[in-house]
C-alpha positions in Angstrom: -88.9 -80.4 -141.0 -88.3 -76.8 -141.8 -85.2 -76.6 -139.3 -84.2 -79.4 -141.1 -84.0 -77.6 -144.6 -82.5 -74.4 -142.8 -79.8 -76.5 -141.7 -79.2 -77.7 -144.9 -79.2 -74.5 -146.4 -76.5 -72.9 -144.3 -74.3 -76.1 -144.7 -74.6 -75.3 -148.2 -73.9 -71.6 -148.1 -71.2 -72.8 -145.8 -69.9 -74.9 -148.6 -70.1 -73.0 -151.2 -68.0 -70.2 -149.8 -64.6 -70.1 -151.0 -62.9 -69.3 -147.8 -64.7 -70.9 -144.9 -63.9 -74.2 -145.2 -60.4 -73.2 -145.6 -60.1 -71.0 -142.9 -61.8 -73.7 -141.0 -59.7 -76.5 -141.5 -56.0 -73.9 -142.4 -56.6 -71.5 -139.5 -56.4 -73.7 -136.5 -53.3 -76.0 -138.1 -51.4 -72.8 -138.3 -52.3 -71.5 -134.6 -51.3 -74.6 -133.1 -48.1 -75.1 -135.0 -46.7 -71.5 -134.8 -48.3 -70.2 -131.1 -46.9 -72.5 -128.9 -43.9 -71.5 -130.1 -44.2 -67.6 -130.5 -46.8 -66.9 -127.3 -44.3 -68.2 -125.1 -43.8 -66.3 -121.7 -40.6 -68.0 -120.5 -37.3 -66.3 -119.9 -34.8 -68.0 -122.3 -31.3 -66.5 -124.3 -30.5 -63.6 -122.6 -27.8 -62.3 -123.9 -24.8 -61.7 -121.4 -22.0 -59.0 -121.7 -19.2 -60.0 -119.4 -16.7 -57.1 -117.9 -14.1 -59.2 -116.1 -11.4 -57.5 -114.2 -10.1 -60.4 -111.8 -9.1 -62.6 -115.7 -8.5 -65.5 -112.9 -9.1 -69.1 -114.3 -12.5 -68.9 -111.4 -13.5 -65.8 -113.4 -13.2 -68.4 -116.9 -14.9 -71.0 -114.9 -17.8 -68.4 -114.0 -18.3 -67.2 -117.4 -18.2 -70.8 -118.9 -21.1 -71.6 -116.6 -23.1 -68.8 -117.2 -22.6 -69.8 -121.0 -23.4 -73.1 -120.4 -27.1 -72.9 -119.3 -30.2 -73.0 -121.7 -31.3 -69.3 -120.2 -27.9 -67.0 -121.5 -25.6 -66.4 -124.3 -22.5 -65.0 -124.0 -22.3 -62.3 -126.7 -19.2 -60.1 -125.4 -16.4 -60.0 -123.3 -14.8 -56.5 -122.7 -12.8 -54.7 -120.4 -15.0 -51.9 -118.7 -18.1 -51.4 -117.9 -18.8 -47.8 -120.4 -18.5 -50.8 -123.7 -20.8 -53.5 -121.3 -23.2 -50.4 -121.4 -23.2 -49.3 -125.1 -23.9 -53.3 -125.7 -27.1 -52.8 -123.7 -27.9 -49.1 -125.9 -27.3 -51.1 -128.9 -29.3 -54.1 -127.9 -26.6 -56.6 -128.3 -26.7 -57.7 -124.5 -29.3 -57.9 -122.1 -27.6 -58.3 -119.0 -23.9 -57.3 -118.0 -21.9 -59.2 -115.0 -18.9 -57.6 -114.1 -16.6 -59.6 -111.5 -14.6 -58.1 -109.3 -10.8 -57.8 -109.6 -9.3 -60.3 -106.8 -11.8 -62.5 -107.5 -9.8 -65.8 -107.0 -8.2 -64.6 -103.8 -10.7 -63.7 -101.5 -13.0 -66.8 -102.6 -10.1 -68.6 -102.3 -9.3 -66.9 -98.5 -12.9 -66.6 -97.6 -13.5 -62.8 -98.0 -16.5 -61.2 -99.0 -17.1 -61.3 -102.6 -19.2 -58.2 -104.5 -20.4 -58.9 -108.4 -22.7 -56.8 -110.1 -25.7 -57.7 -112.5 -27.1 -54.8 -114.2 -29.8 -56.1 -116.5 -31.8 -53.9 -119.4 -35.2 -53.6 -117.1 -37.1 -51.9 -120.0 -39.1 -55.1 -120.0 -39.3 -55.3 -116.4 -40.3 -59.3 -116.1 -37.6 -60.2 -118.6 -34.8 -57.9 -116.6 -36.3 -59.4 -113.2 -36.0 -63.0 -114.3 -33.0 -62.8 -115.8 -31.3 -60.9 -113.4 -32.6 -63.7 -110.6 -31.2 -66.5 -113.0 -28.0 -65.1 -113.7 -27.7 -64.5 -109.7 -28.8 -68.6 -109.0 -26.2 -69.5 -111.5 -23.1 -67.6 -109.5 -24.9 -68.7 -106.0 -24.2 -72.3 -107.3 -20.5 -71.8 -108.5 -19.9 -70.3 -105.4 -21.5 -73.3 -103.2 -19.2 -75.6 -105.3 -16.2 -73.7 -104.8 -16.9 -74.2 -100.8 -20.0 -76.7 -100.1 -21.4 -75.9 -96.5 -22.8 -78.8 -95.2 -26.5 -77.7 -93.7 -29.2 -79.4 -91.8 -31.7 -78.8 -94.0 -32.0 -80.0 -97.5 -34.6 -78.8 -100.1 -36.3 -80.8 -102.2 -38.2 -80.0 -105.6 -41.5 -81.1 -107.0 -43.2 -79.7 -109.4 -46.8 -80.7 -110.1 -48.9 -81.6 -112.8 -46.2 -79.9 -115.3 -43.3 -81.7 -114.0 -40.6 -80.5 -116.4 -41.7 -77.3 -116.3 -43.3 -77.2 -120.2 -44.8 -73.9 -121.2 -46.4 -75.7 -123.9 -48.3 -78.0 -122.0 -49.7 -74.8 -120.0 -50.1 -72.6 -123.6 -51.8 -75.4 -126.1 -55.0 -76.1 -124.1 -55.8 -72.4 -124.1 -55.1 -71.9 -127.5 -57.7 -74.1 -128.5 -60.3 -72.1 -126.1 -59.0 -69.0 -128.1 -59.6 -70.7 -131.8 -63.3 -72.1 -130.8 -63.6 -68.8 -129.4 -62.7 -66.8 -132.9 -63.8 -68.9 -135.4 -67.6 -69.8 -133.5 -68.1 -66.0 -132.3 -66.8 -64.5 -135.8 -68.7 -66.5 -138.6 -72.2 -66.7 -136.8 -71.9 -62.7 -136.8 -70.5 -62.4 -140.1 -73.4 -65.1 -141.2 -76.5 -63.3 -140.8 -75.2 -59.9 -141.7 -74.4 -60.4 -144.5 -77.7 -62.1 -146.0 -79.0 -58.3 -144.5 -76.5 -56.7 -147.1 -77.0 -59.3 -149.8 -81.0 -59.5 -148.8 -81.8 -62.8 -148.6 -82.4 -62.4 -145.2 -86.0 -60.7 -146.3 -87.4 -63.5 -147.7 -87.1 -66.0 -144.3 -88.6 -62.8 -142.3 -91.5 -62.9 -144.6 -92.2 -66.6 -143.9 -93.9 -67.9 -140.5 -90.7 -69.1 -139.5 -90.3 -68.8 -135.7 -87.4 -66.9 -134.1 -86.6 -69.6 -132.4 -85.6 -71.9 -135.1 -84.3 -69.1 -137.2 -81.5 -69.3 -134.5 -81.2 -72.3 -133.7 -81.0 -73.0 -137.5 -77.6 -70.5 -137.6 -76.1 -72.1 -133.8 -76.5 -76.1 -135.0 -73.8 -75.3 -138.2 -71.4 -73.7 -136.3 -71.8 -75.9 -132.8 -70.5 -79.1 -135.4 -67.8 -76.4 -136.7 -66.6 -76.0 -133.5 -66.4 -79.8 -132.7 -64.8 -80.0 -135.8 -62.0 -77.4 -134.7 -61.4 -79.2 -131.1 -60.9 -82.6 -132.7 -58.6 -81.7 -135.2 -56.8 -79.2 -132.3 -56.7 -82.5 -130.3 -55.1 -84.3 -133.2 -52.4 -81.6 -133.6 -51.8 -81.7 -129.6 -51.1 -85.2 -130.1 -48.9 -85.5 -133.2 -46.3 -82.4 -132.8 -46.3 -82.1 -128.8 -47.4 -85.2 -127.2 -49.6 -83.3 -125.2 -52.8 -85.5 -123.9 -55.0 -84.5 -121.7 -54.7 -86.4 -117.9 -58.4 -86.4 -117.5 -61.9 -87.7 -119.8 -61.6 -86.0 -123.3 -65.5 -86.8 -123.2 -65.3 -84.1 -120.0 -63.9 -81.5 -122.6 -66.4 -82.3 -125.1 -69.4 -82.1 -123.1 -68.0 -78.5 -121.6 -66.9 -77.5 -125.6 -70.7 -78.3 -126.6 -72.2 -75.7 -124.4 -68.8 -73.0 -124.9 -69.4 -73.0 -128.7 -73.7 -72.5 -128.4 -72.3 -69.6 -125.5 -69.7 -67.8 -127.8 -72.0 -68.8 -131.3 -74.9 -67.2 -129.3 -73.1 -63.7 -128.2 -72.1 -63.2 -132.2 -75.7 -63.9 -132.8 -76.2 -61.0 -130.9 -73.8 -59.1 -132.1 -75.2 -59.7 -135.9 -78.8 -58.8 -134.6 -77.7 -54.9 -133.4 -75.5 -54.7 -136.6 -76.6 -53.0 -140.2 -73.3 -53.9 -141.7 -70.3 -56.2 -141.8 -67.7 -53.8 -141.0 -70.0 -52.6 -138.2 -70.5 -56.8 -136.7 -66.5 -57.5 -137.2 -65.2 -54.1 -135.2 -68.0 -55.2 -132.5 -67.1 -58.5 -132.5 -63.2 -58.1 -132.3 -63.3 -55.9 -129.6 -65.6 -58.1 -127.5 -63.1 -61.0 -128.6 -59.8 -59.1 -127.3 -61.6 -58.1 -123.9 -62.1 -61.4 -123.4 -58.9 -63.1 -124.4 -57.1 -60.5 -122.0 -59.3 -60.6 -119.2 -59.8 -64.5 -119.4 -56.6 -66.0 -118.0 -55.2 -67.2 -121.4 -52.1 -65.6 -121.1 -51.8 -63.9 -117.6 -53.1 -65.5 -114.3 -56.5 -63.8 -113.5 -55.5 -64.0 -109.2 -52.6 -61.6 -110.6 -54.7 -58.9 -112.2 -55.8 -55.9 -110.7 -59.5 -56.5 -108.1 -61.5 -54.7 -111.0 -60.2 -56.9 -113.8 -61.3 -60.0 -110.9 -64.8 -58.7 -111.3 -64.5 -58.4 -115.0 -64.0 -61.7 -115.7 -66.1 -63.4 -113.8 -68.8 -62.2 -116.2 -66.5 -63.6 -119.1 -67.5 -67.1 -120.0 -63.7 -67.7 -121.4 -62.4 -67.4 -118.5 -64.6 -70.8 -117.1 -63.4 -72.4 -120.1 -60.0 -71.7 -119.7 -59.8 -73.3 -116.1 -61.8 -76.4 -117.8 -59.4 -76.8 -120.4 -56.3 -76.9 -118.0 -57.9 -78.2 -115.5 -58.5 -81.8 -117.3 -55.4 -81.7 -119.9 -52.8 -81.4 -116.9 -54.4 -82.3 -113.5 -56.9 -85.0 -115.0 -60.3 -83.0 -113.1 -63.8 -84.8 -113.6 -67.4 -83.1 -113.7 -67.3 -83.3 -109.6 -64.3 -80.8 -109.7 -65.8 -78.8 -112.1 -69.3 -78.6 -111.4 -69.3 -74.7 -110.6 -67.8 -73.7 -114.3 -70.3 -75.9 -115.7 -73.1 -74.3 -114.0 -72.0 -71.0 -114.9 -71.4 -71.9 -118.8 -74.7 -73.1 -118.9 -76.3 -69.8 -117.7 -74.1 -68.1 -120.0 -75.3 -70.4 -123.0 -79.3 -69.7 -121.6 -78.7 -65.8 -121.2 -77.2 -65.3 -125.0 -79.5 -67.8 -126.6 -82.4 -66.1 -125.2 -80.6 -62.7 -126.1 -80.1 -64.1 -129.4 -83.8 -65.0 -129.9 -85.3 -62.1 -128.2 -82.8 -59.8 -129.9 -83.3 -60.8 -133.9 -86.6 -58.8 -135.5 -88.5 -60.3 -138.3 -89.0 -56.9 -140.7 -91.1 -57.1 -143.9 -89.5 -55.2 -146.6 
């Protein structure tokens, strides 16, 4: 009965807060509609500078291809490579080709052909991506200038994210990342501040146990979170199409024990803190290791054997895999028994942190 009224009581406080329910409902609308589109990792519009010296009509076909695909724009054409250059100072261009004078004739008479792709490298995936596309893009003029007939034949298939959408791979994470910021931030925030404000002394001085003091603070913030997911679903839904392939019921069984894991480590964090400023700095830090060390936006198997080890103690990175794992290749619980073992002894080692870590003080 007791836990009952506490419950009550932080739904009120909850309520009666002029930014929280905002935050709750504004924050995640404005994650999903603007981060897709901004925390995107593909390679599109490079610009091109073009230095052509053959001026052949196979050098204007070559250019209006490379100006034809989605991945460059053709910003300048000039007539040596010193201006192609002070494009790429200026940040104009990206990438310069410069073709070869004689072009026409020696594709035309089978003689070796030399072009040159100099690419701005300063951010090295973009300049090593770009300079690969750019060089598929000639390698296919140049096969239909003179198809060679071979024996062997490649074939495509891409699975799971058959056309290749960033979006489909970005949006499921994004919703570990908002469970994980608004359930790890407001349990922390929560408790210190009834320290700072002091109501906090008058629960310590009743017999209320520690244990549903906590669980009194998790149960608000565990509906919160559900909250956030279905409405995250709903957004997935309306502006991207994006369903998941698997049981949504999967998800929210494996969201139900994430948001008691990541309401339980602010807990913690709220317990060893005097002040709010002191709980947020804690608290974002903890967050930002985690989001970088999780998989969200880099594949953990690509990250250096120390950062491996890392995040194997980081519960985002389990959540992360679950999340993918069911929206694109449609996994079950027998797929994903071993991140649902390992969730759960997260959610058991914080909540008994959490409890053994919060001190009733009179006074």
């Amino acid at each position: 009965m007791v836990l009952k009224y506490l419950i009550e009581k932080e739904f009120k406080q909850m309520r009666r807060n002029a930014i929280i329910p905002r935050l709750i409902l504004v924050f995640p609308c404005i994650m999903m509609l603007l981060m897709p589109w901004a925390a995107n990792l593909e390679i599109k519009y490079n610009n091109v500078c073009v230095v052509d010296h053959d001026r052949s009509m196979t050098s204007r076909r070559l250019i209006e291809k490379v100006a034809s695909t989605d991945y460059f724009n053709l910003v300048e054409s000039v007539s040596n490579y010193d201006q192609a250059l002070e494009e790429i100072e200026n940040g104009t261009a990206d990438v310069i080709l410069e073709i070869p004078v004689d072009l026409e004739k020696n594709l035309t008479t089978g003689m070796p052909v030399q072009l040159q792709v100099s690419a701005n490298s300063i951010n090295g995936t973009k300049g090593g991506i770009g300079t690969s596309y750019l060089s598929s893009v000639i390698q296919s003029f140049v096969s239909e200038l003179h198809p060679v007939e071979s024996p062997v034949k490649l074939s495509s298939l891409y699975l799971y994210n058959p056309h290749l959408d960033y979006k489909r791979f970005m949006v499921p994470a994004l919703m570990v990342m908002l469970l994980t910021m608004l359930s790890g931030f407001l349990p922390s925030l929560n408790i210190v501040s009834e320290k700072e404000v002091g109501t906090i002394e008058q629960l310590n001085v009743t017999p209320l146990s520690k244990f549903a003091f906590i669980l009194a603070k998790l149960i608000p913030y565990w509906v919160v979170g559900l909250i956030v997911i279905s409405l995250c679903f709903i957004l997935a839904v309306l502006f991207y199409g994006i369903v998941p392939v698997g049981n949504l019921g999967v998800i929210y069984l494996f969201a139900c024990i994430y948001v008691v894991v990541v309401s339980g480590f602010g807990l913690i964090v709220s317990n060893y803190s005097s002040t709010m400023q002191q709980a947020m700095f804690v608290e974002f830090f903890f967050i930002i290791v985690f989001l970088l060390l999780s998989g969200l936006f880099t594949p953990v198997r690509s990250m250096p054997e120390w950062a491996q080890w890392i995040s194997r103690f980081n519960p985002l990175t389990y959540f992360v895999e679950v999340m993918r794992m069911v929206y694109l290749k449609g996994s079950g619980l027998a797929d994903l028994w071993q991140q649902l073992l390992k969730l759960l002894g997260f959610m058991v080692v914080f909540g008994a942190w959490a409890v053994w870590s919060y001190r009733k003080t009179n006074g």
